[in-house]
C-alpha positions as CSV (number, residue, x, y, z in Angstrom):
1,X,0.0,0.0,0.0
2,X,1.3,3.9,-1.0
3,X,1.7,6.3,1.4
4,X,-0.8,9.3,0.7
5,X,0.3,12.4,0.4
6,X,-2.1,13.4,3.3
7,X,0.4,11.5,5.5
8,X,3.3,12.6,4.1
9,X,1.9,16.3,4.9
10,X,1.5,15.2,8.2
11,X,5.3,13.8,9.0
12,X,6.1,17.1,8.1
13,X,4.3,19.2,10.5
14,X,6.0,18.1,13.3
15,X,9.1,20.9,13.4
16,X,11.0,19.0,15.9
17,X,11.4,15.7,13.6
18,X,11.8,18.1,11.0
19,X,15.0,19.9,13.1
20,X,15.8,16.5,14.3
21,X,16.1,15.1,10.6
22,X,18.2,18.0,9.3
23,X,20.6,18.1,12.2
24,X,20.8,14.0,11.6
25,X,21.4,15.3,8.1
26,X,24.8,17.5,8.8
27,X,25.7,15.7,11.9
28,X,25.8,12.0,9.7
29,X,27.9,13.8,7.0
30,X,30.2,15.4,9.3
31,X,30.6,11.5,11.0
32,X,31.5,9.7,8.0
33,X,33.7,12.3,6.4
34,X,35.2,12.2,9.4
35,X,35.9,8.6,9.5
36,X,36.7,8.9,5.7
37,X,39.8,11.1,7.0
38,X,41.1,9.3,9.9
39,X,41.0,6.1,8.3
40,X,43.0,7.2,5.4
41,X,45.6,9.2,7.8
42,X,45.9,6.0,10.0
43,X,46.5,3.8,6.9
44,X,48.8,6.6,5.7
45,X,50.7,6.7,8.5
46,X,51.0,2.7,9.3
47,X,50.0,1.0,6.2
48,X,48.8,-1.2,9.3
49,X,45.6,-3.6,8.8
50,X,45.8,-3.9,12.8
51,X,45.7,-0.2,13.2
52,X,42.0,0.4,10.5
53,X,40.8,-2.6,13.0
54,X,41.7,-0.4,16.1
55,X,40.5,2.7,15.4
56,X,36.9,0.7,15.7
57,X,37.4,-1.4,18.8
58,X,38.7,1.9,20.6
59,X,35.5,3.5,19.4
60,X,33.0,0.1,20.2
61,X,34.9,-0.3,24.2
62,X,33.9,3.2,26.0
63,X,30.4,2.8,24.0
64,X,30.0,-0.8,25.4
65,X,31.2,0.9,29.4
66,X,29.0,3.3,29.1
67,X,25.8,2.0,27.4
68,X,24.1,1.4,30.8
69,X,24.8,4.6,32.6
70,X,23.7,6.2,29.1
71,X,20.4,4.6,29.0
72,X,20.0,5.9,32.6
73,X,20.8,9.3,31.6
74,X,18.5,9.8,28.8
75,X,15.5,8.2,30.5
76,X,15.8,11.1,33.0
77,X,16.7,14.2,31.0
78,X,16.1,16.0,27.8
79,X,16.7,13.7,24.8
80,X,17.5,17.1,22.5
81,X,19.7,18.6,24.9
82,X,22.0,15.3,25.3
83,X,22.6,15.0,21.6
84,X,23.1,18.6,21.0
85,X,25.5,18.2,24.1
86,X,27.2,15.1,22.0
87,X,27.8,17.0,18.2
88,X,29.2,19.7,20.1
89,X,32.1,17.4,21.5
90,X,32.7,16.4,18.3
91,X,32.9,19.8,17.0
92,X,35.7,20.1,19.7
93,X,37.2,16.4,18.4
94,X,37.1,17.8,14.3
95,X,38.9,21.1,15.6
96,X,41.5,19.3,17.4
97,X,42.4,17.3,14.5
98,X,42.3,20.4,12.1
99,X,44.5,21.8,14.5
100,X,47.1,18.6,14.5
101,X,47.3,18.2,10.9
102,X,47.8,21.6,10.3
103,X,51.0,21.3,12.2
104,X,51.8,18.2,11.8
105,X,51.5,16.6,15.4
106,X,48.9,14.2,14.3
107,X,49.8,10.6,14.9
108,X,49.1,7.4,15.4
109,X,48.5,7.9,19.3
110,X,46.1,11.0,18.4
111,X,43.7,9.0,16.1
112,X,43.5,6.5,18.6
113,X,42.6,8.5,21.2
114,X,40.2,10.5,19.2
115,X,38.7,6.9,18.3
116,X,37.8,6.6,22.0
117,X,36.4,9.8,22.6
118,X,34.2,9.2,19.8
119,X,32.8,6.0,20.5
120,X,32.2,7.6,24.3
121,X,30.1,10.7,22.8
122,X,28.2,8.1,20.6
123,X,27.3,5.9,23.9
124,X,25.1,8.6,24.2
125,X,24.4,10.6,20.9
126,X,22.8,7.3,19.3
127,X,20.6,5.7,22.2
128,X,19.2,9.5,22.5
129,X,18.4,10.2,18.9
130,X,16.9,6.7,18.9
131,X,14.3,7.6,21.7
132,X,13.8,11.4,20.7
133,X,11.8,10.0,17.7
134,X,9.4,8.7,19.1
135,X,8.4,11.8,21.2
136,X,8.1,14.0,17.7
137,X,5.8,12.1,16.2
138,X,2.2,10.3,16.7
139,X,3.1,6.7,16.7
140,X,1.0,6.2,13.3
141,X,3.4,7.9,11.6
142,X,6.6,6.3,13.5
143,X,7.3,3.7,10.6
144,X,7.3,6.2,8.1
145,X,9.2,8.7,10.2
146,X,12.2,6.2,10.7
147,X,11.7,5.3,6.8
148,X,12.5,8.9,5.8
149,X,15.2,9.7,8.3
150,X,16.7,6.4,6.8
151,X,16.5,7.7,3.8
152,X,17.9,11.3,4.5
153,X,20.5,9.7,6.4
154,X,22.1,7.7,3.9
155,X,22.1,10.8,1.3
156,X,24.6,12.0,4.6
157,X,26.5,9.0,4.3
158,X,26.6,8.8,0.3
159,X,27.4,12.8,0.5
160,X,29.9,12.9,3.6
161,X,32.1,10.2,2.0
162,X,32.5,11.0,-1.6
163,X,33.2,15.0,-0.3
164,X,35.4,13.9,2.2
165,X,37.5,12.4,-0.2
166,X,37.7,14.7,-2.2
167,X,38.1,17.3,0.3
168,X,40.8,15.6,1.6
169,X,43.4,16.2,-1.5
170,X,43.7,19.5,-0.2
171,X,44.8,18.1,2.9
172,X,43.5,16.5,6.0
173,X,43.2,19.9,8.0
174,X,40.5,20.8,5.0
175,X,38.3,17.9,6.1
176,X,38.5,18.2,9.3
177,X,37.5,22.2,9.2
178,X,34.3,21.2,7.2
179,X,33.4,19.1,9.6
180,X,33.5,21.2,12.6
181,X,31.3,23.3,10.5
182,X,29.0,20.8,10.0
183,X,28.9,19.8,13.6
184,X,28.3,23.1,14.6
185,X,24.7,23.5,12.7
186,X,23.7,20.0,13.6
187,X,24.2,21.6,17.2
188,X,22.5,24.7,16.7
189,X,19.2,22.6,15.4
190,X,18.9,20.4,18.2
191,X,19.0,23.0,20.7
192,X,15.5,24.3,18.9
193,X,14.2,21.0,19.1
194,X,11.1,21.8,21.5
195,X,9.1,18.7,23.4
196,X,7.4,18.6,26.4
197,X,9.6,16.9,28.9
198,X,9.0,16.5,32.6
199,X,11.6,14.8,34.4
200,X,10.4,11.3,36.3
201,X,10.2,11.4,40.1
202,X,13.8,11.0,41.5
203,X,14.8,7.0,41.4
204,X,18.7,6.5,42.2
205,X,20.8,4.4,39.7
206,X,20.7,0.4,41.1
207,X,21.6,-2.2,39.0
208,X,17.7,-2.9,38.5
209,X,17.1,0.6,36.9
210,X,20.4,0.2,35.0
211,X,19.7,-3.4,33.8
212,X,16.1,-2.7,32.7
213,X,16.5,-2.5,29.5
214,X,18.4,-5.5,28.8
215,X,15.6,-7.5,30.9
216,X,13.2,-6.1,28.5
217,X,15.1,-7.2,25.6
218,X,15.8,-10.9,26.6
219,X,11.9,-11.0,27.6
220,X,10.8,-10.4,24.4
221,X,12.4,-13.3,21.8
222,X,11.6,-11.3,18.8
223,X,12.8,-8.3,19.6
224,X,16.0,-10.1,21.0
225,X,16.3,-12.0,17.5
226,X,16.1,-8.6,15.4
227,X,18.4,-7.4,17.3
228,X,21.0,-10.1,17.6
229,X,20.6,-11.2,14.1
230,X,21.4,-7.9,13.1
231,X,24.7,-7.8,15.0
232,X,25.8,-11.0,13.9
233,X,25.1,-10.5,10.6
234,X,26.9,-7.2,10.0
235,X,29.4,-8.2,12.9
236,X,30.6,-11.1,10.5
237,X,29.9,-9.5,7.1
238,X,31.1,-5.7,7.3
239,X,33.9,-4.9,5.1
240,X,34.3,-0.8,6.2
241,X,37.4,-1.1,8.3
242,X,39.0,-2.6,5.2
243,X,37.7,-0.4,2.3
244,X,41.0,1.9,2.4
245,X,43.1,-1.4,1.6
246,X,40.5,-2.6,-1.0
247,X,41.0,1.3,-2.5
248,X,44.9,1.6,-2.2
249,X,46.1,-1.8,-3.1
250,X,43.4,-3.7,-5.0
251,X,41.4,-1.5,-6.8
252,X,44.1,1.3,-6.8
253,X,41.8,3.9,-6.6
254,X,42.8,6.7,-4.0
255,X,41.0,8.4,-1.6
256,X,38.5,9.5,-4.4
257,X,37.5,6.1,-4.8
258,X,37.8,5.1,-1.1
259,X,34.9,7.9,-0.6
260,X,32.6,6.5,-3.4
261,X,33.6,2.9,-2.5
262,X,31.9,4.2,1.1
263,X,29.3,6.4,-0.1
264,X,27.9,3.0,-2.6
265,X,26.3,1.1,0.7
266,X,24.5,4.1,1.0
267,X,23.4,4.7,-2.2
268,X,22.1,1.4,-2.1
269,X,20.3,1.9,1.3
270,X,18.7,5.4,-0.3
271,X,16.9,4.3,-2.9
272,X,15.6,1.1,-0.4
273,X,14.4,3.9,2.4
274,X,12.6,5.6,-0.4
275,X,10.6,2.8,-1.4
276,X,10.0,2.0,2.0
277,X,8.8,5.3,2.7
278,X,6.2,4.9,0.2
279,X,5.5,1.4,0.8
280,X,6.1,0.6,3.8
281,X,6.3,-2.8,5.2
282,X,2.7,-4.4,6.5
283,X,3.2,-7.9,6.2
284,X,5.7,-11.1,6.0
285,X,8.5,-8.7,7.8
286,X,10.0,-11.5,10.0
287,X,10.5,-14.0,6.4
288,X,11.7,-10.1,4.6
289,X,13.7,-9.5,7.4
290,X,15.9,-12.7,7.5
291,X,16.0,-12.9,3.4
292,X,17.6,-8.9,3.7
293,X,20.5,-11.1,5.9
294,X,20.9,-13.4,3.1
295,X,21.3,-10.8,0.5
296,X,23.6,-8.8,2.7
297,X,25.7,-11.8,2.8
298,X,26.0,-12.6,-0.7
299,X,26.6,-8.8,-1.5
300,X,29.8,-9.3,0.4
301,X,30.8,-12.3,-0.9
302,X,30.6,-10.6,-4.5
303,X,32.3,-7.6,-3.0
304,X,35.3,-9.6,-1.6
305,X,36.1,-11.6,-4.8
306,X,35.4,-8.3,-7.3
307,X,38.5,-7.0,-8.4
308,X,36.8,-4.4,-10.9
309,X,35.5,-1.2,-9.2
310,X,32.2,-0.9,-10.9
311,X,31.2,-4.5,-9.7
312,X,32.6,-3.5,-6.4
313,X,30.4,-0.3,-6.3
314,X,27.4,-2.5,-7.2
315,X,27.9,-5.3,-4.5
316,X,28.5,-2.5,-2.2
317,X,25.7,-1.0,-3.1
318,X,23.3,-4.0,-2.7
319,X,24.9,-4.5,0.6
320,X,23.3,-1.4,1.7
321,X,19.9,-1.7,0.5
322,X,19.9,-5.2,2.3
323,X,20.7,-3.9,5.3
324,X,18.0,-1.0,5.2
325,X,15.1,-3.3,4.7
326,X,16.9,-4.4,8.2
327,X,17.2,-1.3,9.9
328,X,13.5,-0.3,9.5
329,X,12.2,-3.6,10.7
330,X,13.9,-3.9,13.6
331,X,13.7,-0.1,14.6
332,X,10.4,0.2,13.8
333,X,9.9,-3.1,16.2
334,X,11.5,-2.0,19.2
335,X,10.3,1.5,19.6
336,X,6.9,0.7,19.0
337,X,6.7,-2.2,21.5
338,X,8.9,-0.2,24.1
339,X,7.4,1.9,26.7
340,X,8.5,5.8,26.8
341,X,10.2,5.6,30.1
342,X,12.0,2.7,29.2
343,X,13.1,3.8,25.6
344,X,16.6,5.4,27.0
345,X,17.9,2.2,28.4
346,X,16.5,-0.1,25.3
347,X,17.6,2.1,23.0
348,X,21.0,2.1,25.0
349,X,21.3,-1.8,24.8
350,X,20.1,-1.8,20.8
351,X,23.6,0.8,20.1
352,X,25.5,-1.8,22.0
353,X,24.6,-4.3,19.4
354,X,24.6,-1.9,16.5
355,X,28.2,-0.7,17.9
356,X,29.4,-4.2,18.4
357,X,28.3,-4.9,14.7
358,X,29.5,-1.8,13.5
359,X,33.0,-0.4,15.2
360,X,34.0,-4.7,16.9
361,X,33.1,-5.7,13.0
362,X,35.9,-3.6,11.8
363,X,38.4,-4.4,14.7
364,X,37.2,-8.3,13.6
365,X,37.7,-7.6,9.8
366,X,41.0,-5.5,10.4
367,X,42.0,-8.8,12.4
368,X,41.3,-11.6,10.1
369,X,43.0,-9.4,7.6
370,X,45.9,-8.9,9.5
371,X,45.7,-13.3,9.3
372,X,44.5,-14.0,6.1
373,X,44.6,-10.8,3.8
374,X,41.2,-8.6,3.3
375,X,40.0,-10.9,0.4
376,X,39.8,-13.9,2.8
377,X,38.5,-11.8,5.2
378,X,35.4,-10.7,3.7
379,X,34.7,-13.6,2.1
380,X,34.7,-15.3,4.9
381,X,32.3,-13.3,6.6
382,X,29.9,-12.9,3.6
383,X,29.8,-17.1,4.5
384,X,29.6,-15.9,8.1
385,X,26.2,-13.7,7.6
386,X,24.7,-16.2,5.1
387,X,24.9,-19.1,8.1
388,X,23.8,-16.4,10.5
389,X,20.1,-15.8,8.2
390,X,19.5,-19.6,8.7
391,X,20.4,-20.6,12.0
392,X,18.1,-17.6,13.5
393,X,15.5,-19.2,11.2
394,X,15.4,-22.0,13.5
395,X,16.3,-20.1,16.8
396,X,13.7,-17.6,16.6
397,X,10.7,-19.4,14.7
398,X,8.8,-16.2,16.1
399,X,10.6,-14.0,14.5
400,X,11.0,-16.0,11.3
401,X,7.3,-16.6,11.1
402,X,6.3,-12.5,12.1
403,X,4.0,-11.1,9.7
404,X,2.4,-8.1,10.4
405,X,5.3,-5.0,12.0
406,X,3.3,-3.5,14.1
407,X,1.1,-5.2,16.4
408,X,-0.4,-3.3,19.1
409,X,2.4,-0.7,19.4
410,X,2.9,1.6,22.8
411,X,4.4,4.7,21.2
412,X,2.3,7.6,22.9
413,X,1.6,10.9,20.6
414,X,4.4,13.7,20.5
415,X,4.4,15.8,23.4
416,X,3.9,19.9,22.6
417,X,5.4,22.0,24.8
């Protein structure tokens, strides 16, 4: 079924999703360039497999420490204010790396150490954007919300990277002053993000208020298989930590080419969030869900044999449309069936697993490199992700067997201030 344009009207007369998606928007792009420019300097600098794989444990570690106390956090305070809070430390992170490379202090220690700080401000900044959502918008539009922030969030990521690279042949300090900038208005826009938030009766932190949402996640087996399938999957089967290897010494394409060989997942997952803006999914998503895996995994497979750039792009790009049809199901899922004072601490323990399949898959692809070269690497876990799709078939038959997305959601209505 189409979405009407009566609806789409209505997504857009909420101005605090609207803020929230454009801050998304410039704070997303200023990420990945980011990540385009520090992963290129690191592999600059060491020509290390090791060192790619480091720079995403060190981010995954402080966001695994601090995941509960996160959770906490954000159930108690305002969700804008804590992720305004968290672009403008990275403003401060993109300025102190301008400020290295410009004269030439910037090492191997600094980029690690910049890894952790970011993957500490994203313990936060993720879990909080996460819950905000639902608070903007009437839960009948929640599916189609997260649809077209998908969707304007990989334009970010199919932008950031392709400019970051080609930003950076004038120079790492270039990329790194853009994104500062871009930090900065995604901080400015979250600070006019307006809800109506009244602060739950004073409860002190105990391990029962701190644990809560992973209770609430192992309670519930089909939220705990979208979620675990989803780390697994891209846990095994993600290839990012090694796309500047792929770029420099198998496809000999430079930094221009790393930055469309990063952008291409999100091309792919673009044109998927449009369509599922506009159809959305309303039936067979547990069966569409676990098929997405497959695909995923046979997208890397492709991608880790191609030696020819354009097929590369493609498989990359198939990748990411695979994993969108992912992100929605499972996001829609576990905000709709979460209650509002608990979203914090769920969403806290859902960026745990997206982290661990995120920042630990490129330590664990940087690894196996390091072992068995970044061909055997990901192939290996495009085999990895494709066992993954059919052993969760037979652990979660609830999951597998899920038709309908939504069924009896708790998502209240935004709150006006």
């Amino acid at each position: 079924m189409s979405v009407s344009r009566a609806d789409d009207g209505a997504l857009f007369a909420h101005r605090g999703f609207v803020l929230l998606w454009f801050a998304r928007l410039a704070g997303v792009a200023a990420s990945q360039m980011l990540m385009v420019a520090v992963a290129w300097q690191m592999y600059d600098l060491t020509g290390s497999a090791w060192d790619l794989g480091l720079v995403g444990l060190l981010q995954f570690a402080p966001a695994l420490l601090l995941a509960l106390p996160a959770g906490h956090l954000i159930d108690r305070h305002h969700r804008a204010r804590i992720v305004a809070a968290c672009l403008a430390a990275q403003v401060a992170v993109a300025l102190l790396l301008w400020a290295g490379s410009g004269s030439g202090t910037t090492g191997r220690g600094l980029l690690l150490a910049v890894s952790v700080v970011l993957g500490g401000v994203r313990a936060f900044q993720m879990p909080a954007q996460q819950a905000l959502t639902p608070l903007l918008v009437p839960a009948p539009l929640l599916a189609r919300a997260l649809a077209f922030s998908s969707a304007g969030l990989q334009g970010a990521i199919i932008a950031g990277p392709a400019l970051g690279g080609l930003i950076y042949a004038a120079g790492a300090g270039a990329t790194y002053a853009v994104c500062a900038a871009l930090f900065s208005v995604a901080t400015a826009l979250c600070l006019a993000i307006r809800y109506e938030h009244t602060a739950p009766a004073a409860e002190p932190a105990s391990w029962q208020t701190l644990l809560a949402g992973v209770h609430f996640i192992f309670g519930r087996k089909v939220v705990l298989g979208a979620v675990s399938l989803d780390l697994f999957a891209v846990l095994l089967g993600g290839a990012t930590a090694l796309l500047p290897m792929y770029a420099k010494d198998i496809l000999h394409v430079g930094p221009s080419g790393l930055g469309l060989l990063r952008a291409a997942p999100a091309l792919g997952a673009l044109l998927m969030s449009v369509a599922l803006t506009r159809w959305p999914v309303r039936r067979r998503s547990g069966p569409l869900l676990l098929g997405a895996v497959a695909v995923y995994g046979l997208a890397m497979l492709v991608f880790g044999l191609s030696t020819s750039f354009v097929l590369s792009l493609g498989a990359l790009a198939l990748s990411g449309a695979a994993d969108m049809v992912s992100v929605v199901v499972r996001q829609t899922l576990v905000q709709l069936e979460t209650p509002d004072a608990m979203r914090g601490r769920v969403s806290a323990v859902n960026s745990v697993f997206i982290g661990a399949s995120n920042q630990l898959g490129e330590f664990e692809s940087g690894a196996t490199a390091a072992l068995l070269g970044p061909v055997g690497s990901v192939v290996l876990g495009g085999l990895g992700t494709l066992l993954v799709a059919g052993l969760w078939w037979r652990l979660f038959p609830a999951l597998a067997q899920r038709d309908a997305l939504v069924q009896g959601g708790t998502a209240g209505s935004p709150r006006r201030p």
